[in-house]
C-alpha positions in Angstrom: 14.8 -22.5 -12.9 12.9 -19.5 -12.0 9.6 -18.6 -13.3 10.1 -15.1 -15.9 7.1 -13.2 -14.3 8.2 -14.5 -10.9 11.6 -13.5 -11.6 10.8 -10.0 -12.8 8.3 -9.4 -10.1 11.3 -10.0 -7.7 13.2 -7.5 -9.3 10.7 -4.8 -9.4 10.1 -5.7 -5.2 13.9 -5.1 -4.8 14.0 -1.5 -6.6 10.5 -0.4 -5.0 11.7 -1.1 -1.6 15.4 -0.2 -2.3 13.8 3.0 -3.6 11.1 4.0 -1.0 8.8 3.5 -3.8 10.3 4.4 -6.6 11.1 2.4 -9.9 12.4 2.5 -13.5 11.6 0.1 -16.3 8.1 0.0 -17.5 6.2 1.7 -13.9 8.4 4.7 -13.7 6.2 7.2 -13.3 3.3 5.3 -12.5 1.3 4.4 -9.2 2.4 1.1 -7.5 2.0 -0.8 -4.6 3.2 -3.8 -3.0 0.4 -6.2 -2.0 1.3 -8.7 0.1 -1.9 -11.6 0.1 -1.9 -15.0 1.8 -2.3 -18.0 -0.4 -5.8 -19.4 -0.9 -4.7 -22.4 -1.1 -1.5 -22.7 0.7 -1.7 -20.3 3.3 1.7 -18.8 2.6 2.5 -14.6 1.9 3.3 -13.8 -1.3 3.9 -9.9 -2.7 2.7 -8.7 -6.2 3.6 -5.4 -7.3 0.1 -3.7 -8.3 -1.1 -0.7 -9.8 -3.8 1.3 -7.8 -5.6 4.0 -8.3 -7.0 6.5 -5.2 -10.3 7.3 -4.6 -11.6 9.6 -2.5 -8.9 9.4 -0.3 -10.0 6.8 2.3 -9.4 3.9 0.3 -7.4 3.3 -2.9 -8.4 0.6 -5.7 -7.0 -2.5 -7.3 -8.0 -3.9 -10.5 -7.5 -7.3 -11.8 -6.5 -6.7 -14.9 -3.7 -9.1 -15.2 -3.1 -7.6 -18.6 -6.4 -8.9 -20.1 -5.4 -12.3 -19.6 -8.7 -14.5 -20.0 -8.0 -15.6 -15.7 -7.5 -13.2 -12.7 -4.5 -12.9 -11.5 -3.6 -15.3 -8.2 -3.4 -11.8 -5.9 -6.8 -11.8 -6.3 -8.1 -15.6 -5.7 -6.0 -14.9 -2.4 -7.7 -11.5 -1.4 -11.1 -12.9 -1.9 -9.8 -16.1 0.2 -8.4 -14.2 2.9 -9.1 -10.5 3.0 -6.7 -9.3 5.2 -3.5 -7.9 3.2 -0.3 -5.8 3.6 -0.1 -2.5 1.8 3.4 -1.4 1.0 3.8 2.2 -0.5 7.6 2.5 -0.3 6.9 4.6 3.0 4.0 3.4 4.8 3.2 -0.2 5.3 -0.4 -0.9 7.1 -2.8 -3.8 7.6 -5.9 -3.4 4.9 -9.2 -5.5 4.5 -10.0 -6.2 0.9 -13.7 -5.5 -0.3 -14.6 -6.6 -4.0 -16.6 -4.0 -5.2 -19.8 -5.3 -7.3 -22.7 -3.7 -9.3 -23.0 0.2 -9.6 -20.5 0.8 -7.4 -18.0 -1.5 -9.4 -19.2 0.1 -12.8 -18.5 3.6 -11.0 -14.8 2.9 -9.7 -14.1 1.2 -12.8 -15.4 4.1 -15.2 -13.0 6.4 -13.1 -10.0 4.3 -13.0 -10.5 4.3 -17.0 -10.9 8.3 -17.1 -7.9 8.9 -15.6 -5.8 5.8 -17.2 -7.2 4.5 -20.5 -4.7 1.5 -20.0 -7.6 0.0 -18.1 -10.5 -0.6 -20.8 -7.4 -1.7 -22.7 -7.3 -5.0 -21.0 -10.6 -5.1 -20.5 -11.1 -5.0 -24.2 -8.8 -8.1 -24.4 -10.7 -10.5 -22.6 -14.5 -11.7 -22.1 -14.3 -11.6 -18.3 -15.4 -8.6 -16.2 -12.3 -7.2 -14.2 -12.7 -7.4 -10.4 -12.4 -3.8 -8.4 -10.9 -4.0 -5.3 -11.3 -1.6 -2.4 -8.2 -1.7 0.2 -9.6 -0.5 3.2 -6.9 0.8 6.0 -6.9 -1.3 9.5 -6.3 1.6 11.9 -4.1 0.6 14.4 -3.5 2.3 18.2 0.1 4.5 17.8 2.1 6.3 14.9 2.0 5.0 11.5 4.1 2.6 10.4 7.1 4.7 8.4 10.1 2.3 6.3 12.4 4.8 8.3 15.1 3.8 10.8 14.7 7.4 12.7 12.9 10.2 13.2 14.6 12.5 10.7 14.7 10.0 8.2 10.7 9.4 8.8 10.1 13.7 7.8 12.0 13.0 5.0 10.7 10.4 3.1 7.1 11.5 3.9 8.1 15.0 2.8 9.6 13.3 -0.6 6.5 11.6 -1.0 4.5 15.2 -0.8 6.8 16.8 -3.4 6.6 13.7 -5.6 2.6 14.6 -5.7 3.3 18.1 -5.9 5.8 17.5 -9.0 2.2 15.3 -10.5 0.3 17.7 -10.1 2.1 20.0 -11.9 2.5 17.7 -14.8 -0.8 17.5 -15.2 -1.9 21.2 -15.1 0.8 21.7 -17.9 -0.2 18.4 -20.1 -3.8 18.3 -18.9 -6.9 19.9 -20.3 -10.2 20.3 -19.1 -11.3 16.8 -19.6 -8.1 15.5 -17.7 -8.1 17.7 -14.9 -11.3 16.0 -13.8 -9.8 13.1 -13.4 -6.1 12.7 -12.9 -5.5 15.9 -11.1 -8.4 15.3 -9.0 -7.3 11.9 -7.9 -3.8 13.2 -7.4 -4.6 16.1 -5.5 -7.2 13.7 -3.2 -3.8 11.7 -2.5 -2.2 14.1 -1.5 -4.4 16.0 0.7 -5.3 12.9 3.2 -1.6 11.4 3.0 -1.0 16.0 4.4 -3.8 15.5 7.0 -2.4 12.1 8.4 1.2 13.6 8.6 0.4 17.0 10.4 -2.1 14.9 12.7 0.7 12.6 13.8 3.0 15.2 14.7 0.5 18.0 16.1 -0.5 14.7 18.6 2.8 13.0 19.3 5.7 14.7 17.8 5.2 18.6 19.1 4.1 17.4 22.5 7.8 15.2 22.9 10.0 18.0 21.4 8.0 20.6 23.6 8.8 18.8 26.3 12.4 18.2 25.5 13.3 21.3 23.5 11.3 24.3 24.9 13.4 26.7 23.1 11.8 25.6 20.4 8.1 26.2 21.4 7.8 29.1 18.8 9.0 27.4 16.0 6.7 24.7 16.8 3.5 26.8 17.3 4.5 28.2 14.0 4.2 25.0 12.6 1.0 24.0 14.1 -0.5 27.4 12.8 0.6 26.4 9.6 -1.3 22.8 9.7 -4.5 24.7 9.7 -3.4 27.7 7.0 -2.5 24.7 4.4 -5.8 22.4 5.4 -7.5 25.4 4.7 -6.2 25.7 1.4 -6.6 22.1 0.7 -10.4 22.6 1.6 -10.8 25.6 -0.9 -8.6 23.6 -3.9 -10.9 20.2 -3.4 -13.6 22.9 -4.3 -11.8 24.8 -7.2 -11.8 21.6 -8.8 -15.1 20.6 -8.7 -15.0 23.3 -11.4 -14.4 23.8 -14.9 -12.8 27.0 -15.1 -9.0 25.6 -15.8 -7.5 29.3 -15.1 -8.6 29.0 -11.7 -7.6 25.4 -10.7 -3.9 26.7 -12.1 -3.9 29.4 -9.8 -5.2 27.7 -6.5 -2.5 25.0 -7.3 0.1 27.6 -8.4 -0.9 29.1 -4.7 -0.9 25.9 -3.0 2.2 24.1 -3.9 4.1 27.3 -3.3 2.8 27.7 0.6 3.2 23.8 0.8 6.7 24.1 -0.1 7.8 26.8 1.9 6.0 24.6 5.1 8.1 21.6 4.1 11.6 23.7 4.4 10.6 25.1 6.9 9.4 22.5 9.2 12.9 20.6 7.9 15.0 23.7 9.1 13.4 23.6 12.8 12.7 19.7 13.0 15.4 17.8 11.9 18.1 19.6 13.7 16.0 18.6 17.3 16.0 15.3 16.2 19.2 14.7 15.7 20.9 11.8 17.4 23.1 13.6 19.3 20.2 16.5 20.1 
């Protein structure tokens, strides 16, 4: 007879894969990943669906919460067995080394994670132990990322659904948030965001232009248009990271306002002269 937790972990794997990601039930809404860990004691993989939290970008956090229970969850006895995991975001899947974070720099992640979800001193509250942070650190790997996409098209997509997903959070939060939020949850979004941007435009400025230039030369000013554009909206980016360093809540609406606006217009527009070339039968 299967296990309830076991059971309804299986059925939340299902929908976030089914999905790209997304999911009903008690995580709609929220930030998951699928973390894939290798027994500590029997060597075998075993996925757990797990809420994270970004930080800065270049690494995003786990916490061991296991909803305050009094013992940490069996993801983690794996992790700090064998380091090595899988990440699975519902688009990308990489290779990541798990780092427990200790002293300050534990107290530091976990102060944030609680800034921008209260959930978190929550269970903390419900049990005497200290709740492990956990850094997953990306593996970088030679080639393009790895994409849950069976073509090219499909690939733009989903990543493209992913960036108006964060644009749609974003949004939420400058209409929900006040000042006190918007140091926290909109910054962490927006961080998300911004390095997920730099890794897609870096991946096709590098590898995609280059093989539709080279098949497609009609098509050489639509695609300088788009490189042109890479730099126009990491140059926003750069200016909104700054904006919200600050407190003046007017002017974080505004750079997002001006933001998401250009960002959106880039993502039809690089659908409108993209997908078409890569077409099957282009």
């Amino acid at each position: 007879m299967p296990h309830p937790v076991q059971d309804f972990n299986r059925r939340i794997i299902d929908e976030f894969r089914a999905n790209h990601g997304r999911v009903g039930g008690p995580f709609e809404g929220g930030r998951l990943i699928l973390l894939t860990t290798t027994g500590a004691r029997t060597g075998t993989p075993h996925t757990t669906p797990v809420g994270y939290l970004p930080d800065g970008g270049d690494r995003i956090l786990v916490i061991a919460s296991a909803g305050g229970s009094p013992r940490h969850p069996d993801w983690y006895r794996n992790l700090v067995a064998h380091p090595q995991v899988t990440v699975e975001s519902g688009v990308f899947t990489y290779e990541a080394k798990a780092v427990v974070l200790t002293g300050e720099e534990r107290d530091g992640a976990f102060a944030r994670a609680v800034e921008a979800d209260r959930g978190w001193a929550v269970y903390q509250e419900k049990t005497d132990r200290v709740l492990p942070v956990v850094a997953l650190h990306e593996i970088a790997r030679p080639g393009p990322p790895n994409i849950n996409a069976s073509t090219p098209g499909e690939a733009i997509r989903l990543v493209h659904d992913v960036f108006r997903r964060e644009l749609a959070l974003i949004r939420k939060e400058l209409v929900a948030g006040s000042t006190s939020t918007l140091g926290a949850q909109l910054r962490v979004n927006c961080l998300t965001f911004c390095q997920g941007l730099h890794n897609h435009h870096t991946g096709e400025d590098m590898a995609m232009f280059p093989f539709l230039a080279d098949r497609h030369p009609e098509a050489a000013p639509a695609l300088d248009r788009l490189r042109a554009e890479h730099e126009h909206i990491a140059a926003l980016v750069e200016e909104l990271r700054q904006t919200l360093s600050g407190t003046d809540i007017d002017s974080v609406r505004a750079e997002v306002d001006r933001l998401t606006t250009e960002l959106e217009a880039h993502l039809t527009y690089e659908e409108d002269q993209l997908l078409p070339l890569l077409a099957p039968h282009a």
